[in-house]
Backbone bond lengths (Angstrom), bond angles and torsions (degrees), N, CA, C in turn:
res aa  C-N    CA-C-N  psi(-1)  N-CA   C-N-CA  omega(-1)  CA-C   N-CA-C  phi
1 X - - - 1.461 - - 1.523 109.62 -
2 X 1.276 104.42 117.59 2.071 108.38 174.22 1.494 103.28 -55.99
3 X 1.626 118.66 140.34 1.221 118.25 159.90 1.363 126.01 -98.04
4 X 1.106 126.95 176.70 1.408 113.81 -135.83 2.000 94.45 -83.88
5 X 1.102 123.93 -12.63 1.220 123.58 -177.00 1.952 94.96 -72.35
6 X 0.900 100.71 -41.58 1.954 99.69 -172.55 1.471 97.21 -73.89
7 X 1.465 124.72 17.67 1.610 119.51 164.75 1.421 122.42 -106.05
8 X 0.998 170.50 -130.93 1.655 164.44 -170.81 1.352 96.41 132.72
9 X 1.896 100.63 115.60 1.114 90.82 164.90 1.752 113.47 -123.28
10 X 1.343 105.83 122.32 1.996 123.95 171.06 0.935 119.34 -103.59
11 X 1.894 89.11 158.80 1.054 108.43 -177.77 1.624 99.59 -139.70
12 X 1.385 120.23 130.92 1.320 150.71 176.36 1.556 98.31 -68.97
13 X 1.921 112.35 109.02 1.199 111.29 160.93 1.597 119.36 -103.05
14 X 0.979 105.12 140.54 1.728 120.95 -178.18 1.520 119.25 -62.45
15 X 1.368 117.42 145.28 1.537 99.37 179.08 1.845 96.90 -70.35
16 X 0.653 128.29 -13.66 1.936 135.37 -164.93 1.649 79.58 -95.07
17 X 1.061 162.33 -6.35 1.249 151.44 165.49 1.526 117.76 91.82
18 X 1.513 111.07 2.72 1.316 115.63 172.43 1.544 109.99 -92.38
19 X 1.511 103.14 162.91 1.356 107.80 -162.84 2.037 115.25 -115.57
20 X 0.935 108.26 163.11 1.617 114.72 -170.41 1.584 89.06 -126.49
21 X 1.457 120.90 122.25 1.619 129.84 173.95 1.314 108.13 84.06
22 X 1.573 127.52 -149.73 1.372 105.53 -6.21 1.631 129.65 -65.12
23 X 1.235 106.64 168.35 1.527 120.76 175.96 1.797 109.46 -157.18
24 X 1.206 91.60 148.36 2.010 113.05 -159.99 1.734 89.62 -74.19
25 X 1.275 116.08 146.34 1.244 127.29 -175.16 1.989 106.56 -133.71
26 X 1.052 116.96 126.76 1.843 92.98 165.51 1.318 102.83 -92.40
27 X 1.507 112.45 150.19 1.471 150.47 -173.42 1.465 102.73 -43.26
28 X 1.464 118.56 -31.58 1.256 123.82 -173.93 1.757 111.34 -105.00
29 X 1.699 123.16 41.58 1.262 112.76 153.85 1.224 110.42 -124.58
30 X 1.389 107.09 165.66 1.442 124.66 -153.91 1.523 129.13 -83.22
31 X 0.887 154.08 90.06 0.895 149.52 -170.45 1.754 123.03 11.14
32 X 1.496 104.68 -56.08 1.517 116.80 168.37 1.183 107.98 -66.40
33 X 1.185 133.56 -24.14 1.465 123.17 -173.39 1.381 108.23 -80.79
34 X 1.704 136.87 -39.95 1.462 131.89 159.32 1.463 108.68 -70.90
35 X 1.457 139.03 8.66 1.604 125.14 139.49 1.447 114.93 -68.32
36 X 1.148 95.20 -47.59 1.618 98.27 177.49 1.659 122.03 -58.68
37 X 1.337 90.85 -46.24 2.041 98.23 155.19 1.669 115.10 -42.36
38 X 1.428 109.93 -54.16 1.190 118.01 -164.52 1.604 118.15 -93.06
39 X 1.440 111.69 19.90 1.415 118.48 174.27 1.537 92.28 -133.74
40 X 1.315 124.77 -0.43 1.802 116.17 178.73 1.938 93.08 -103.48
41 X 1.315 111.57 -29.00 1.423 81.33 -170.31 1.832 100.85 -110.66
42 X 1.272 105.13 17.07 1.762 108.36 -172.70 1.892 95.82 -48.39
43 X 1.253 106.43 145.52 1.669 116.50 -179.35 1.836 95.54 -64.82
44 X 1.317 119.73 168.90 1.035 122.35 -143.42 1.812 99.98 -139.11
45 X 1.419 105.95 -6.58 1.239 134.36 160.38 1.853 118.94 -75.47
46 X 1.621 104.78 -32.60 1.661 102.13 163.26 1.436 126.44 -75.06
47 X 1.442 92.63 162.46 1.538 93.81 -162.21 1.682 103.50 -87.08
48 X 1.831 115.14 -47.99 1.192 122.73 -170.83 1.864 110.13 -93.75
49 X 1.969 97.29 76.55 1.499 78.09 173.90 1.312 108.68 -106.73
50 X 1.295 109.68 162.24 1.631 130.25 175.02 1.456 100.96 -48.07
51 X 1.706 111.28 141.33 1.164 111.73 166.57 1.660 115.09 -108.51
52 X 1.646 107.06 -19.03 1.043 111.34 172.91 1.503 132.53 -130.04
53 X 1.186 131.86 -154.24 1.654 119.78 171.21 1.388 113.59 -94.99
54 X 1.473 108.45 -10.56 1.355 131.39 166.31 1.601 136.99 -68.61
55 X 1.526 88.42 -20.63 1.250 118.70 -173.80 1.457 114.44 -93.28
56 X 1.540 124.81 -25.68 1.184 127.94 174.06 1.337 114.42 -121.20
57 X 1.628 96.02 146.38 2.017 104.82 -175.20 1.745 89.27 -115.67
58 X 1.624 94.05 130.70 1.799 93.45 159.39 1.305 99.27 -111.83
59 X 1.442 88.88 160.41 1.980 106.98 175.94 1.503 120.42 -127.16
60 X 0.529 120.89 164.18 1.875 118.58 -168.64 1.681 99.31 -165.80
61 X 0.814 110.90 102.03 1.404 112.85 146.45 1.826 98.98 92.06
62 X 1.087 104.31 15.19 1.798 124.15 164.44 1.656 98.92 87.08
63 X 1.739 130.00 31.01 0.959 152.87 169.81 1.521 113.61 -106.14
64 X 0.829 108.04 142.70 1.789 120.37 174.38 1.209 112.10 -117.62
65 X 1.652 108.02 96.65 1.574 128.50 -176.87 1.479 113.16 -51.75
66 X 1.171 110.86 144.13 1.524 120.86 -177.18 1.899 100.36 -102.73
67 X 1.610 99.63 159.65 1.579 96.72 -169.55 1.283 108.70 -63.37
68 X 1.550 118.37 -75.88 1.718 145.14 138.14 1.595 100.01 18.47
69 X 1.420 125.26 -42.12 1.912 117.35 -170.36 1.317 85.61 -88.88
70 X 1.810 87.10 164.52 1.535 102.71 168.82 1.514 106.85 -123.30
71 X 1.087 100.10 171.55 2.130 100.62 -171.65 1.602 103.21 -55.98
72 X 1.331 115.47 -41.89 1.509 106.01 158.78 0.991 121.99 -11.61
73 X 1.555 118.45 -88.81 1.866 145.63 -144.05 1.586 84.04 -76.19
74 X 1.764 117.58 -34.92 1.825 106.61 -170.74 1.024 121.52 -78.85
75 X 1.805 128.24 -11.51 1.302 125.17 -176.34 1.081 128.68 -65.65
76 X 1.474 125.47 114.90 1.722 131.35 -173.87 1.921 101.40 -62.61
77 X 0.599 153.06 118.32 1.907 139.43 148.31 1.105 107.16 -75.55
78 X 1.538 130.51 40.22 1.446 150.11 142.44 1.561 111.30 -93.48
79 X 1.287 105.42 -29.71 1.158 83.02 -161.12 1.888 104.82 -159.08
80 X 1.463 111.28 27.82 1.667 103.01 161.36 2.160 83.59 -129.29
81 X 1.098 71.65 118.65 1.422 106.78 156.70 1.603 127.61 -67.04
82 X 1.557 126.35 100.51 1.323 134.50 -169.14 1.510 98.24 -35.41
83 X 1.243 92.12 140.84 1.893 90.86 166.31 1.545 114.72 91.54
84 X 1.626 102.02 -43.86 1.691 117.30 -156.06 1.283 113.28 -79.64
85 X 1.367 132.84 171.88 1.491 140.53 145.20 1.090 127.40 -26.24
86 X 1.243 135.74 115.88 1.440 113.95 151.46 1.283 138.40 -80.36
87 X 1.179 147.10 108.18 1.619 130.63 -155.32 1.916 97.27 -97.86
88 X 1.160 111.49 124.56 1.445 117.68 175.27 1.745 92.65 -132.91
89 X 1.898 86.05 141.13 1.418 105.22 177.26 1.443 124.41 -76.84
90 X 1.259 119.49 152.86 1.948 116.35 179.24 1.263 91.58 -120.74
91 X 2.028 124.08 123.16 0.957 100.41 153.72 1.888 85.27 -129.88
92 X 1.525 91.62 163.76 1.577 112.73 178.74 0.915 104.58 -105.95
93 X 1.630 116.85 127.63 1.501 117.69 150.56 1.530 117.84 -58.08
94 X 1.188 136.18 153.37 1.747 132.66 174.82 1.921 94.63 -92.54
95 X 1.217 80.54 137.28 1.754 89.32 167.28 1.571 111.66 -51.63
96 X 1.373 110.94 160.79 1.678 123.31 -176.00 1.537 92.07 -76.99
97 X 1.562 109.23 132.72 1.728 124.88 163.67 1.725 86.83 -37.48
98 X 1.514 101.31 167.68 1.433 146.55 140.28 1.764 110.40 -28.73
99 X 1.082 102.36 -72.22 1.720 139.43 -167.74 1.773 96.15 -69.21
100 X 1.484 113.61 -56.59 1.757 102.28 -175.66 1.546 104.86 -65.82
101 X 1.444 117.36 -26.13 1.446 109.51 -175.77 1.568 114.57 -71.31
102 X 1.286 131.96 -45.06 1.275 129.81 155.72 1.268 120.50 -38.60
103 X 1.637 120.93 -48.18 1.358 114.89 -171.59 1.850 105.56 -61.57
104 X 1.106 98.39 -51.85 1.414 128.03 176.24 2.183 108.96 -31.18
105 X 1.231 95.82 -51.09 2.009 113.72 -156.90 1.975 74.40 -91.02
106 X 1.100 121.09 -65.69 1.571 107.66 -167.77 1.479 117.81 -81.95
107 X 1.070 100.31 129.42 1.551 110.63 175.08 1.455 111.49 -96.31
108 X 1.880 117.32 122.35 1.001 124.97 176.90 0.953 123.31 -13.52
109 X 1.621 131.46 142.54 1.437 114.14 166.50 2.179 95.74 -124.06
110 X 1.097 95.30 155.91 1.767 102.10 -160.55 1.650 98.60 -91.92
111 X 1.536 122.75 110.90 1.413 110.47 177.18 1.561 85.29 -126.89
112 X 2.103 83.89 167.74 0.973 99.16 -155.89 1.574 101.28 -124.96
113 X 1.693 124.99 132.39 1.570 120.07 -166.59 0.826 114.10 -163.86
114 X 2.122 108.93 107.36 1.277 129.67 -150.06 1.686 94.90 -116.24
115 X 1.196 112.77 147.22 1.538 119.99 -169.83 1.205 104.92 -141.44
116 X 1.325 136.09 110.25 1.257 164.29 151.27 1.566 120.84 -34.88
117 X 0.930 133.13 112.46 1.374 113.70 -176.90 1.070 97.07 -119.46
């Protein structure tokens, strides 16, 4: 049985300042696994949601969590308080324009344009 210290409980703040949870986590999940939290229960009323785990960066403690850690390896003892909340940040990257994806799929081609005067 986990004791209650190997639990964490967050809450996902919004760049709009609204919040997702809290909800109890054990010490031992992964970073990707609360993206995946945080793209299954994102409100359904926003416009810019994540489509992937790729798509969202959390932060905790003015750090930008890597997928690979687990809430373990991320806990500050500055700054989660036994018992307390954890407040971790959501930010979304915006999908690539229309326009960067073209630039992106075609590779320059080199012309050449000589003008006579």
């Amino acid at each position: 049985m986990a004791s209650v210290q190997d639990q964490l409980e967050i809450k996902f703040r919004l760049i709009d300042g609204s919040d997702i949870g809290p909800k109890t986590f054990p010490a031992a999940t992964s970073v990707a696994t609360l993206k995946e939290s945080v793209i299954a229960q994102w409100p359904k009323e926003k416009e810019s949601a994540p489509r992937t785990v790729k798509d969202v960066k959390l932060i905790s403690a003015g750090k930008i969590l890597e997928n690979n850690r687990t809430l373990g390896e991320c806990q500050s003892p500055l700054c989660d308080v036994p018992g307390g909340v954890t407040t971790m940040h959501v930010v979304v990257q915006p999908p690539p324009l229309e326009k960067e994806k073209k630039i992106i799929k075609e590779p320059k081609q080199n012309k050449c344009v000589c003008v006579i005067l």
